[in-house]
ZABA-631314 format. One record per residue (C-alpha): residue number from 1; x, y, z. Coordinates in pm, 1 decimal. Layout:
N
PT   pos         c1         c2         c3
PT   NUM          X          Y          Z
...
! end
This chain:
513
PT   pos         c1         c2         c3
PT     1    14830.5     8003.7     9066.2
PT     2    14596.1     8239.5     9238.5
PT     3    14670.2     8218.0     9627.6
PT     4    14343.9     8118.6     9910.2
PT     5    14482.1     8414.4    10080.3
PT     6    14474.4     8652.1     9775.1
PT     7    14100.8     8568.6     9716.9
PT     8    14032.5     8631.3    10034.1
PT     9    14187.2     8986.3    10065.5
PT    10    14022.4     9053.8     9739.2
PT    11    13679.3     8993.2     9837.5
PT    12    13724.6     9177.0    10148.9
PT    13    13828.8     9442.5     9974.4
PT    14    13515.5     9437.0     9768.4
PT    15    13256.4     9409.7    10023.9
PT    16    13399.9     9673.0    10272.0
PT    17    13261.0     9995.9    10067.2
PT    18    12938.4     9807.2    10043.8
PT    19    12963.9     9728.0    10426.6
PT    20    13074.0    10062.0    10514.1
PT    21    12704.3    10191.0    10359.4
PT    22    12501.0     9946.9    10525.1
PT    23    12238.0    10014.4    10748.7
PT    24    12296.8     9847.1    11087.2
PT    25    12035.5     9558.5    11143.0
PT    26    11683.2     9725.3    11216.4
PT    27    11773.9     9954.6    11468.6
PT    28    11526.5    10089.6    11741.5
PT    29    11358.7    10416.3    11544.9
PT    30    11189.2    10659.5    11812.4
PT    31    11069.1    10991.3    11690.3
PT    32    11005.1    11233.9    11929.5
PT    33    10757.9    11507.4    11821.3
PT    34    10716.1    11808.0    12002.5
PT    35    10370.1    12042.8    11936.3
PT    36    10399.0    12380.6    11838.2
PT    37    10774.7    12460.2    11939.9
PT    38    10914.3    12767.8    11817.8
PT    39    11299.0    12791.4    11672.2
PT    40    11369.8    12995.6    11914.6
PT    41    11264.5    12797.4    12238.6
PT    42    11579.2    12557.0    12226.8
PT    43    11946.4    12581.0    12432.1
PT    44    12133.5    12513.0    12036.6
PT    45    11919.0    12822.8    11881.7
PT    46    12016.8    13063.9    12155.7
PT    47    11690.8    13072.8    12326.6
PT    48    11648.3    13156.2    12659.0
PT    49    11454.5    12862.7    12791.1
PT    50    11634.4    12551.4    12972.1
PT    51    11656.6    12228.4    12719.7
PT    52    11951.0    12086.8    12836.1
PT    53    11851.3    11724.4    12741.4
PT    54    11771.4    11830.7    12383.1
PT    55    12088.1    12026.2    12307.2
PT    56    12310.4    11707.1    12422.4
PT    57    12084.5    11489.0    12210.5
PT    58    12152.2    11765.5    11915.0
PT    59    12556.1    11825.4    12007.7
PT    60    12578.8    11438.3    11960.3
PT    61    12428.1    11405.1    11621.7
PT    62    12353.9    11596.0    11292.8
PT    63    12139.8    11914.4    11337.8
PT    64    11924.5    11959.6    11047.1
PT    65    11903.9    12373.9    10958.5
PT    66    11702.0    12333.7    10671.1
PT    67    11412.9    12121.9    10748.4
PT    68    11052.5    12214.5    10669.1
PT    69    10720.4    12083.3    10779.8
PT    70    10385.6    12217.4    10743.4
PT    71    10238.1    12508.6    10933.1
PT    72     9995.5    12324.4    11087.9
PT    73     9962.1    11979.2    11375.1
PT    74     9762.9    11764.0    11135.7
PT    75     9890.0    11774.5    10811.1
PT    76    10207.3    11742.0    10959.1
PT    77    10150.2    11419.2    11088.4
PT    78     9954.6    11322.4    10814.0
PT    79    10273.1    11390.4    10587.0
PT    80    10526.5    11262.8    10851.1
PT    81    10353.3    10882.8    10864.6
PT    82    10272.5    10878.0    10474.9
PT    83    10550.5    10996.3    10313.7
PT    84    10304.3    11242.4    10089.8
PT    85    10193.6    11625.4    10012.7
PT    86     9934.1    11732.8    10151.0
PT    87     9824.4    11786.6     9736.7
PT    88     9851.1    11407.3     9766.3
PT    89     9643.6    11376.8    10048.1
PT    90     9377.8    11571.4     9994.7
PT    91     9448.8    11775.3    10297.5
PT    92     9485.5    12133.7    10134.1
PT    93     9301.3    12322.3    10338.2
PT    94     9284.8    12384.1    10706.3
PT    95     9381.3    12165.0    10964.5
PT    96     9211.0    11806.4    11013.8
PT    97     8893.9    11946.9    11292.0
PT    98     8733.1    11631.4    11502.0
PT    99     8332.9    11700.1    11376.1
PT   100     8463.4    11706.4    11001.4
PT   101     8523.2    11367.9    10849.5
PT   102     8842.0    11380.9    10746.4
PT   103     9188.8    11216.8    10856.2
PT   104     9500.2    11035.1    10673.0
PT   105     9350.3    10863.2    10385.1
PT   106     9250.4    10510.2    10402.7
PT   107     9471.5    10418.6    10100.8
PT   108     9793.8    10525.4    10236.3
PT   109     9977.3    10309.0    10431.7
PT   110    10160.0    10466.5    10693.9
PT   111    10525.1    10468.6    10848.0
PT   112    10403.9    10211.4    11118.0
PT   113    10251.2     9948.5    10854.9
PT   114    10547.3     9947.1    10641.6
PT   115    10783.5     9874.9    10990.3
PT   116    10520.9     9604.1    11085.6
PT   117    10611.3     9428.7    10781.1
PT   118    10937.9     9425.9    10838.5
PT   119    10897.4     9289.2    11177.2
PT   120    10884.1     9574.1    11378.0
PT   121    10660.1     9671.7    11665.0
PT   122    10500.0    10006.9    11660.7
PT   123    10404.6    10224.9    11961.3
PT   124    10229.8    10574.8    11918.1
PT   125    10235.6    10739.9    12256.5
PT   126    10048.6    11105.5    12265.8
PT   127     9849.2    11291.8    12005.4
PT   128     9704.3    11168.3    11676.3
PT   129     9526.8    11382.9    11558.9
PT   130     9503.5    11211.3    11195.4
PT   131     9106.4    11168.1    11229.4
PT   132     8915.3    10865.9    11447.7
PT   133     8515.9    10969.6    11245.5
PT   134     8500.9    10573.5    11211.0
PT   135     8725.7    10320.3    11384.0
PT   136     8935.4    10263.7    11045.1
PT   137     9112.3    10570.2    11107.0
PT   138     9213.7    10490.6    11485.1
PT   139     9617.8    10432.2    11510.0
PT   140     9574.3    10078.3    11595.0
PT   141     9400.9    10016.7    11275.5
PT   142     9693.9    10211.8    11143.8
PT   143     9991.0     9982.8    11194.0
PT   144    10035.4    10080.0    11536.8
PT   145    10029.2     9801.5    11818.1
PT   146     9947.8    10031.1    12099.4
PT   147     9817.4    10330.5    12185.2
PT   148     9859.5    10591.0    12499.2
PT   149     9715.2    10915.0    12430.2
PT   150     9469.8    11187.1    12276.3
PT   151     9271.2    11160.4    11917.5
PT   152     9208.7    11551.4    11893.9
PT   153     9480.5    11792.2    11822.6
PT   154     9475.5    11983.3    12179.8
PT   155     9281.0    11956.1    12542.2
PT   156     9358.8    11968.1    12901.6
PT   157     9726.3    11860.3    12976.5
PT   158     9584.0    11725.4    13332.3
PT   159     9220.7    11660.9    13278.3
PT   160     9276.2    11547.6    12922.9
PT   161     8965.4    11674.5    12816.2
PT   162     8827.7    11857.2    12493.7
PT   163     8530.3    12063.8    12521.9
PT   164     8177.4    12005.1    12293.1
PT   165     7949.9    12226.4    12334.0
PT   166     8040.1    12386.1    12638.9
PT   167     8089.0    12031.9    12827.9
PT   168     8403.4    11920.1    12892.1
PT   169     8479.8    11549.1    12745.4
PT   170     8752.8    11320.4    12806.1
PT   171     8979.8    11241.5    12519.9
PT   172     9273.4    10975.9    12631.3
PT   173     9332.3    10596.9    12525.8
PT   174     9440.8    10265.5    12607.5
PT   175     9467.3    10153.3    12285.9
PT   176     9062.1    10137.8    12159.8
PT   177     8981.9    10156.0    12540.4
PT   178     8911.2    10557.7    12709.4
PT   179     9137.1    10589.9    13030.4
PT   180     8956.2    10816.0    13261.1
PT   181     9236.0    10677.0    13514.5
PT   182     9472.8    10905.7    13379.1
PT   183     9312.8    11259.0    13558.3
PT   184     9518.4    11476.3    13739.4
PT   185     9849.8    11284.9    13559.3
PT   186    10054.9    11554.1    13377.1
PT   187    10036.3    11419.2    13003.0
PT   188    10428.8    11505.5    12953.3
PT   189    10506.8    11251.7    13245.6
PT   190    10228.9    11021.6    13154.7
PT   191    10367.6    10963.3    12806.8
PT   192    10728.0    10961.6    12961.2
PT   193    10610.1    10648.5    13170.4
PT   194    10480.9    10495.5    12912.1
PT   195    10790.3    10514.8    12714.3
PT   196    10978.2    10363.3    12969.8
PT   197    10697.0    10070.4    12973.9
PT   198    10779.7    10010.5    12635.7
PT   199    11169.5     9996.3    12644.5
PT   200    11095.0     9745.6    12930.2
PT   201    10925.3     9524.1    12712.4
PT   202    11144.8     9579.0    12401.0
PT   203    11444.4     9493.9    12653.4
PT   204    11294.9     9168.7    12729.4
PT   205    11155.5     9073.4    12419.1
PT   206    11419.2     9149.3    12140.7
PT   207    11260.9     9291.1    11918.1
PT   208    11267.7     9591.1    11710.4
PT   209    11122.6     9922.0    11812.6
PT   210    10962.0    10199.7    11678.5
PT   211    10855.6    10440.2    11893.5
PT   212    10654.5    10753.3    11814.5
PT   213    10652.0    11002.3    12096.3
PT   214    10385.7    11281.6    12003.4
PT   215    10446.3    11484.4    12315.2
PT   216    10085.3    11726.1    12343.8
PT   217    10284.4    12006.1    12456.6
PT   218    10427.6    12271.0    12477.9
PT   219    10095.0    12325.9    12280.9
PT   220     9787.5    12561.4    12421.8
PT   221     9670.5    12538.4    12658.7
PT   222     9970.2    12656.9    12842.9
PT   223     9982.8    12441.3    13170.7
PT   224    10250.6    12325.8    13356.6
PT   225    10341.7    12171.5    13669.2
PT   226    10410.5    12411.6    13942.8
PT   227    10802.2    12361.7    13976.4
PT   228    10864.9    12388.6    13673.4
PT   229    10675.2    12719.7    13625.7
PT   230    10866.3    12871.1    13894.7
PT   231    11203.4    12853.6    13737.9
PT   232    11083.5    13102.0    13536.0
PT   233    10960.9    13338.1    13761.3
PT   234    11218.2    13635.2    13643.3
PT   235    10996.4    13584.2    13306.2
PT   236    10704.2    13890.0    13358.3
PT   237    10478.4    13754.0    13035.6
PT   238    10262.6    13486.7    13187.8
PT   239    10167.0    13275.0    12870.0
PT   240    10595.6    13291.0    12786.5
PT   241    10657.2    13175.0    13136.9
PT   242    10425.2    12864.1    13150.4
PT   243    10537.6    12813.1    12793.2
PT   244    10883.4    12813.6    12903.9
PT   245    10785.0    12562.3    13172.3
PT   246    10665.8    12344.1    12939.6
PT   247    10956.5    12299.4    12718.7
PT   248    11188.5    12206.0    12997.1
PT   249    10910.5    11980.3    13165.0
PT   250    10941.8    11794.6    12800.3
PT   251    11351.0    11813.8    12836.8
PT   252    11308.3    11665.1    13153.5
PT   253    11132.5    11359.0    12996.1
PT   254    11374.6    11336.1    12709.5
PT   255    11642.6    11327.8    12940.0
PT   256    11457.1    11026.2    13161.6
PT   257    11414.0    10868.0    12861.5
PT   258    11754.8    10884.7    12745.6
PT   259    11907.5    10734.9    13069.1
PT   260    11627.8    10480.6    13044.6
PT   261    11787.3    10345.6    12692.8
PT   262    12082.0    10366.1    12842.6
PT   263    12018.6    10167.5    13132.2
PT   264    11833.1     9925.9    12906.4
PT   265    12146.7     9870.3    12727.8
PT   266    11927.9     9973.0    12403.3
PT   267    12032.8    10315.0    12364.5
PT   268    12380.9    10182.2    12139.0
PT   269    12133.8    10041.3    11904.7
PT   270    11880.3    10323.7    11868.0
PT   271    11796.8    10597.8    11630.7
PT   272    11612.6    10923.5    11766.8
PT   273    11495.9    11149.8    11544.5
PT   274    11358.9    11501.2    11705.3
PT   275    11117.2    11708.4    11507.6
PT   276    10876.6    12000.8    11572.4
PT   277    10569.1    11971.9    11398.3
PT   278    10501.8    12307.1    11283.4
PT   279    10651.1    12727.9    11420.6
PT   280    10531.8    12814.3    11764.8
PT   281    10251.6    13005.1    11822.9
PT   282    10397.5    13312.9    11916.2
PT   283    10102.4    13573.6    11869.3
PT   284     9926.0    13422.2    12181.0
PT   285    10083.5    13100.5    12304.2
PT   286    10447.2    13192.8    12436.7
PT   287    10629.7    13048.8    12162.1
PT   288    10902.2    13243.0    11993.0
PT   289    11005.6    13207.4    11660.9
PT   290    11240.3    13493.8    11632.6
PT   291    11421.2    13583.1    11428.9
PT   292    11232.1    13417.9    11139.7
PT   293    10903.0    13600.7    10998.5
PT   294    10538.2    13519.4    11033.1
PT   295    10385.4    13261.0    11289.7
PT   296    10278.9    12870.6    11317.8
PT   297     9992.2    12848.1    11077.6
PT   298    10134.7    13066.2    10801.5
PT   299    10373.8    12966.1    10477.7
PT   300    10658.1    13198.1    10603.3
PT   301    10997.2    13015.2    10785.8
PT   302    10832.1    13056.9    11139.9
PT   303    10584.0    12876.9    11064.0
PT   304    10750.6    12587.7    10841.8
PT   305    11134.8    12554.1    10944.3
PT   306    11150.4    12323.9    11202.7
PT   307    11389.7    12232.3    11512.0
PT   308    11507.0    11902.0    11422.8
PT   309    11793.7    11672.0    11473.5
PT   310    11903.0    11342.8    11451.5
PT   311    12118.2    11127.4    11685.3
PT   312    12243.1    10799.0    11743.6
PT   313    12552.2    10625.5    11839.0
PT   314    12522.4    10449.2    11531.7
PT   315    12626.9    10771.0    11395.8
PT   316    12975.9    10881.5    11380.9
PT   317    12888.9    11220.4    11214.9
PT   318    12840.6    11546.5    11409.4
PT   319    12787.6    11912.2    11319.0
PT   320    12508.8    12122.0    11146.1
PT   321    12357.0    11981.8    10803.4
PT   322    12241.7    12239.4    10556.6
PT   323    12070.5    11970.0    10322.1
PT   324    11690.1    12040.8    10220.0
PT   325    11482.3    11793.7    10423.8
PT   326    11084.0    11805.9    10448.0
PT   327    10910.1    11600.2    10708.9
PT   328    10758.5    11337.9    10416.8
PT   329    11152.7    11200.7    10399.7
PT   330    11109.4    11048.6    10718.3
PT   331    10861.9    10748.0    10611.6
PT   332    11133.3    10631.4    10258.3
PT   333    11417.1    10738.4    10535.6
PT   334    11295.4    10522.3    10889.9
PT   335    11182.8    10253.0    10577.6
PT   336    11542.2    10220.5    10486.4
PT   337    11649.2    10217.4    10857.5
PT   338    11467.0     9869.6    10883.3
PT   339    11628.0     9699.2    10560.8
PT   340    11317.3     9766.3    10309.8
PT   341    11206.9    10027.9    10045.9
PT   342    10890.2    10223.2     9918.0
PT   343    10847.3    10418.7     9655.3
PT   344    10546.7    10606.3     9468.4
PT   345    10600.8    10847.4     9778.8
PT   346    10674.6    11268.5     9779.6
PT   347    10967.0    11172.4    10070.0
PT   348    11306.6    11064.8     9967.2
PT   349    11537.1    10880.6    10166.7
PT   350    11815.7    11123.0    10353.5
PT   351    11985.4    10845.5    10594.0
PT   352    12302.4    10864.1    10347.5
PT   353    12246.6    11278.4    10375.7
PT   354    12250.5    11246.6    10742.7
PT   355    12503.3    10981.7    10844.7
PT   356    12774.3    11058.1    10534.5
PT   357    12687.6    11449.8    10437.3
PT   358    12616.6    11360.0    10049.3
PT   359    12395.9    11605.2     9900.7
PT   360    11992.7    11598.5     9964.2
PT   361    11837.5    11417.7     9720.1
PT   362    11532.7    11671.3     9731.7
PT   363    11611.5    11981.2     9565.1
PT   364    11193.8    12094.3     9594.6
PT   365    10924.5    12125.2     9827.5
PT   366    10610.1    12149.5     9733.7
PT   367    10451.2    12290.5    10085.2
PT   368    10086.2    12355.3     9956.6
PT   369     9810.3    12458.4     9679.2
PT   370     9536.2    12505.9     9878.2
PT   371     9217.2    12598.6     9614.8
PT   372     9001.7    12625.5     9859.6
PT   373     9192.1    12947.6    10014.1
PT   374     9131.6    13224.3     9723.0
PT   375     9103.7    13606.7     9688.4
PT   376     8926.9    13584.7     9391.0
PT   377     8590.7    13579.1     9303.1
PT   378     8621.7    13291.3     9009.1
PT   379     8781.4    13057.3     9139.9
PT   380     8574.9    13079.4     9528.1
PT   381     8279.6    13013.0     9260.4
PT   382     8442.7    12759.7     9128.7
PT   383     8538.3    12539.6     9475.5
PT   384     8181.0    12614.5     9650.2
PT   385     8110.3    12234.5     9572.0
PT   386     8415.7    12156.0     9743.2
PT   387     8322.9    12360.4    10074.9
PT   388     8010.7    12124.0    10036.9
PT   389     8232.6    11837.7    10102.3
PT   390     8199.0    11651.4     9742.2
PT   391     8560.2    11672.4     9652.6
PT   392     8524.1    11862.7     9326.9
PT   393     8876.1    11890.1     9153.8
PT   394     8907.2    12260.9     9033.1
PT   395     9194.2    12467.8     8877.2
PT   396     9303.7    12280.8     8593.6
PT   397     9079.3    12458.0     8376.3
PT   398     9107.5    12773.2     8465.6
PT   399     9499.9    12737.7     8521.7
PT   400     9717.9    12862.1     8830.6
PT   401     9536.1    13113.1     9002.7
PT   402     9830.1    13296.0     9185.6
PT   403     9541.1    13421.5     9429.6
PT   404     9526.4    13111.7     9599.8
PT   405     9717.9    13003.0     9838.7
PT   406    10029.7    12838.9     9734.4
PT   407    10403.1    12810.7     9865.0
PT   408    10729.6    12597.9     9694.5
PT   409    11075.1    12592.1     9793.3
PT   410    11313.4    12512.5     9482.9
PT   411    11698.1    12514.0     9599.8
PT   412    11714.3    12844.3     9784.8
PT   413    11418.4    13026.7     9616.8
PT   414    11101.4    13052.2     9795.9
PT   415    10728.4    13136.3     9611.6
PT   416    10426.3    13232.9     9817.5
PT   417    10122.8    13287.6     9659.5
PT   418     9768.6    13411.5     9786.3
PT   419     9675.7    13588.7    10068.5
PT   420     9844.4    13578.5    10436.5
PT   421     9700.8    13708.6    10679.2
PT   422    10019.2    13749.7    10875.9
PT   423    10351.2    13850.5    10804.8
PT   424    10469.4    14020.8    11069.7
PT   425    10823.9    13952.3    11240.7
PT   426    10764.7    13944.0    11649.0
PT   427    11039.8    14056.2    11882.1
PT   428    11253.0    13818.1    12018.5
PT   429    11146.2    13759.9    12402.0
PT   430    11504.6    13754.8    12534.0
PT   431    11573.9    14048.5    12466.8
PT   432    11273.2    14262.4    12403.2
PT   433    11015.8    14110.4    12655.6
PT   434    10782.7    14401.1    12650.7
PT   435    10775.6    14430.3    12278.5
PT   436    10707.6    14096.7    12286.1
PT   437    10448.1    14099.8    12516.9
PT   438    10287.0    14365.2    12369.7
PT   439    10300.9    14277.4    11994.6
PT   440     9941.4    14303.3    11852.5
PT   441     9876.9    14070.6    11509.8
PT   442     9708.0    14331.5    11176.7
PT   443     9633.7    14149.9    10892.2
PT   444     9759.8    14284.3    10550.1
PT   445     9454.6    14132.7    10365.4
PT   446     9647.3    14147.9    10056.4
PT   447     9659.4    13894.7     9791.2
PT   448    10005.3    13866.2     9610.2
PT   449    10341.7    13716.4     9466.4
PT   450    10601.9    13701.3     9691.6
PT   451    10980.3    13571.5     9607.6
PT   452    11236.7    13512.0     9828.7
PT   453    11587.4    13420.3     9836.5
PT   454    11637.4    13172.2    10177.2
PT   455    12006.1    13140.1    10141.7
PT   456    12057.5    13482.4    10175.5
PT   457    11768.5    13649.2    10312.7
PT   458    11625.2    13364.3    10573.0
PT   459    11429.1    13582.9    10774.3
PT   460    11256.5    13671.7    10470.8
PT   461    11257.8    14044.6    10444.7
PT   462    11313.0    14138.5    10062.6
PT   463    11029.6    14043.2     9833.4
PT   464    11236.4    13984.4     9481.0
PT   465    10914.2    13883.6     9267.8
PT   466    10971.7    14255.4     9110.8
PT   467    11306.5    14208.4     9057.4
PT   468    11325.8    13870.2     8932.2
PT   469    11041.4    13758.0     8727.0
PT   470    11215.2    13560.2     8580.3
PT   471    11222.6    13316.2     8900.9
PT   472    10857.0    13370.5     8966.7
PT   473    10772.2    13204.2     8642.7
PT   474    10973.7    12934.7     8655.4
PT   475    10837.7    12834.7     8985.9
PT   476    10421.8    12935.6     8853.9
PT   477    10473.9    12656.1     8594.4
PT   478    10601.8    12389.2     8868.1
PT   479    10329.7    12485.3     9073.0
PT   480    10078.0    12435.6     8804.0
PT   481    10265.0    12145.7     8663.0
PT   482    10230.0    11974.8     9038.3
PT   483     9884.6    12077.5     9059.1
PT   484     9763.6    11895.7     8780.4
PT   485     9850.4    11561.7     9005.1
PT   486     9697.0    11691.2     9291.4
PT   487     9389.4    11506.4     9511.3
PT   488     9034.1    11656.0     9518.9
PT   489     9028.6    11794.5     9852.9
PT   490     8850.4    11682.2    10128.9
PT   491     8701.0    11923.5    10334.1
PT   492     8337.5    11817.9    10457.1
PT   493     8059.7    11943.2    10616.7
PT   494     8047.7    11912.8    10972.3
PT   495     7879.2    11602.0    11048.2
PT   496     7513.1    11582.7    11223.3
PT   497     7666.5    11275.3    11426.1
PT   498     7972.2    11408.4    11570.8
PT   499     7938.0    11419.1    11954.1
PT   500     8058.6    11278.1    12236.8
PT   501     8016.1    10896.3    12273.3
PT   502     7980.2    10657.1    12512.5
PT   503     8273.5    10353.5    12540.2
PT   504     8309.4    10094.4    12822.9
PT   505     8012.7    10325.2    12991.1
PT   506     8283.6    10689.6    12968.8
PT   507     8135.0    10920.2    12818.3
PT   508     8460.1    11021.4    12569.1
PT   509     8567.9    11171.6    12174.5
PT   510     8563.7    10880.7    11969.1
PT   511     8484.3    10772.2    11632.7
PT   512     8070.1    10855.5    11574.4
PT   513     7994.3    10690.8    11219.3
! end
């Protein structure tokens, strides 16, 4: 006869694997997303700018050194909160601009409506920037239950304005309501106190959290507070001092915020995920990106590897993570966190990547096909409907055009396609300040193939296409295979309506259809 006590060592034994793999119960999920910082303007990437907060954060969880976003602020975001391509989204080409009606589509649910269902509440503190042409698109009316912060993708850090027309115009929220209150108010520190208002009420209520922090800076304009500017006074290039000032005024916050989880007795039970959302831009705004090639807004590593990290004391594992991670993991990934599951989505979930080391799930990226960006006559022909703004699909008849713009990452192989302006590597600031300083951008104008082995070559200095044809082929055909999926894109017309409007009688960006 079968012993009570052996059953119950038996079923223990059972469950504990399946334990040991759980999730713990919806943990607090803050992402912190900084604007336009370079991977080489952080304390763990030998930089030479102060981000002691950061690099603690990073030493006491898993850095990621293969994570990829896109080049640009918008479609970034839009990819981050949907979990899609931009092929999927319809947001090929350029980056989402305030007087073009355009933002994350309608259909897509994003990161914060999937956690509302699961009983979280949802805070989006900073920049947007995933459209606001009609109040549909506003972040309240995208799963988020408040708002602090800026619509547009840049303006004044202290006025937090955005110019039309030679006017300035105010561009800050309370929720749906403008916040003119807010002048003078550093937006690093003003988002930092409204961080801490939400832990305060997340302490007090129970419930859980997610928290996205878009900090505005350290993009253009470069603008800091005083005291922070002078502890970098030994730095001669203005824009790379106030830059530098910046970054550690953003440390600073992290580190407030940090002690404020702490002190909330929250912090045990919380999940912070850090993230750039695109390379710095290093040809005029201070950044550094050294020693990878190109710049923010192009398809080489500086401007798509991203500083990012994740830590928690939920987990135990430390150290570097070489796994392929794009930003559209985080939605299937922060999903998981919270006990449910999506699917149809370009992401994959990595929380089993990051908190055990098994291998990535992802072994592709698709960052872009972007037919609206062509050398060829054809084919710009062929997409002047699009320009138009009627979301013509184009390419599948006339097959991959390898003169359009067009970048994949397939385990350690890299294809770029089209023209780049860009691909220049700029001197690293440390140590070669006047180079630096003095580094003018040419443009190549030339439309090509370019292959590239990442493992071995990540700064992206030997073109292989030549050499292995081969490679270039195979990756062609998944690029045309993926294209055949992809969205019309949306690109309208700027719209006779966009201006300035009035709201609670200030005069403020909002949406103007």
């Amino acid at each position: 006869m079968t012993s009570p006590h052996f059953l119950q060592v038996l079923i223990l034994q059972l469950l504990l694997p399946l334990c040991s793999s759980l999730t713990p119960t919806k943990p607090h999920i803050i992402m912190i997303m900084a604007d336009d910082l370079g991977w080489n303007d952080v304390g763990f990437h030998n930089g030479d700018i102060s981000t002691p907060n950061i690099d603690s954060l990073a030493a006491k969880g898993v850095i990621l050194n293969n994570y990829y976003t896109a080049p640009n602020c918008g479609p970034s975001r839009a990819q981050f909160l949907t979990g899609r391509y931009l092929t999927h989204l319809g947001l090929q080409h350029k980056n989402l601009q305030p007087c073009r009606p355009s933002g994350i589509p309608l259909s897509e649910t994003t990161i914060a409506d999937e956690l509302r269902d699961l009983g979280y509440k949802n805070h989006l503190i900073g920049k947007w920037h995933g459209g606001f042409h009609t109040p549909d698109y506003l972040p309240t009316n995208r799963g988020f239950d408040s708002f602090r912060g800026m619509l547009n993708g840049l303006g004044d850090h202290f006025t937090h304005k955005k110019g039309f027309k030679g006017k300035k115009v105010l561009d800050f929220y309370n929720d749906t309501i403008p916040n003119p209150g807010a002048s003078g108010q550093y937006s690093t520190f003003y988002y930092e106190r409204r961080a801490h208002e939400v832990i305060d009420e997340h302490s007090q209520n129970g419930l859980p959290m997610f928290m996205f922090l878009s900090f505005q800076a350290p993009h253009q304009p470069n603008q800091a507070p005083q005291r922070f500017i002078d502890m970098y006074n030994h730095i001669e290039d203005r824009g790379r001092r106030t830059y530098a000032a910046m970054v550690t005024a953003m440390d600073s916050a992290i580190g407030s915020l940090v002690r404020k989880l702490t002190a909330s007795n929250m912090m045990k039970k919380t999940v912070i995920v850090f993230s750039t959302d695109n390379g710095g831009q290093a040809l005029r705004g201070g950044a550094s990106n050294y020693p990878l090639r190109g710049n923010k807004g192009t398809y080489y590593e500086a401007g798509v590897r991203g500083v990012g990290f994740v830590s928690s004391p939920l987990i135990k594992r430390r150290g570097i993570s070489d796994a392929l991670i794009h930003i559209t993991d985080w939605k299937p990934t922060f999903v998981h966190m919270a006990g449910g599951q999506v699917t149809n989505l370009d992401g994959f979930n990595q929380w089993p990547t990051i908190v055990k080391g098994t291998p990535s799930p992802r072994s592709e990226i698709i960052f872009n096909i972007d037919p609206l960006d062509v050398a060829s006559r054809e084919l710009k022909r062929a997409t002047k409907k699009i320009v138009k703004g009627l979301g013509v699909r184009v390419g599948d008849a006339l097959g991959f055009n390898t003169k359009q713009l067009a970048a994949i990452r397939y385990r350690d192989w890299k294809l770029i396609t089209g023209k780049i302006d860009f691909d220049g590597l700029i001197p690293n600031p440390k140590t070669h300040l006047h180079a630096y300083s003095n580094f003018r951008k040419w443009k190549n104008g030339r439309a090509s193939v370019r292959l590239f082995n990442i493992r071995n070559d990540p700064t992206e200095s030997h073109d292989l296409s030549s050499t292995h044809p081969d490679i270039v082929q195979m990756l062609v055909r998944r690029l045309s295979d993926h294209q055949l999926s992809a969205s019309p894109v949306v690109f309208p017309s700027r719209h006779r309506l966009c201006r300035p409007q009035i709201i609670a009688g200030v005069e403020v960006w909002g949406p103007y259809i």
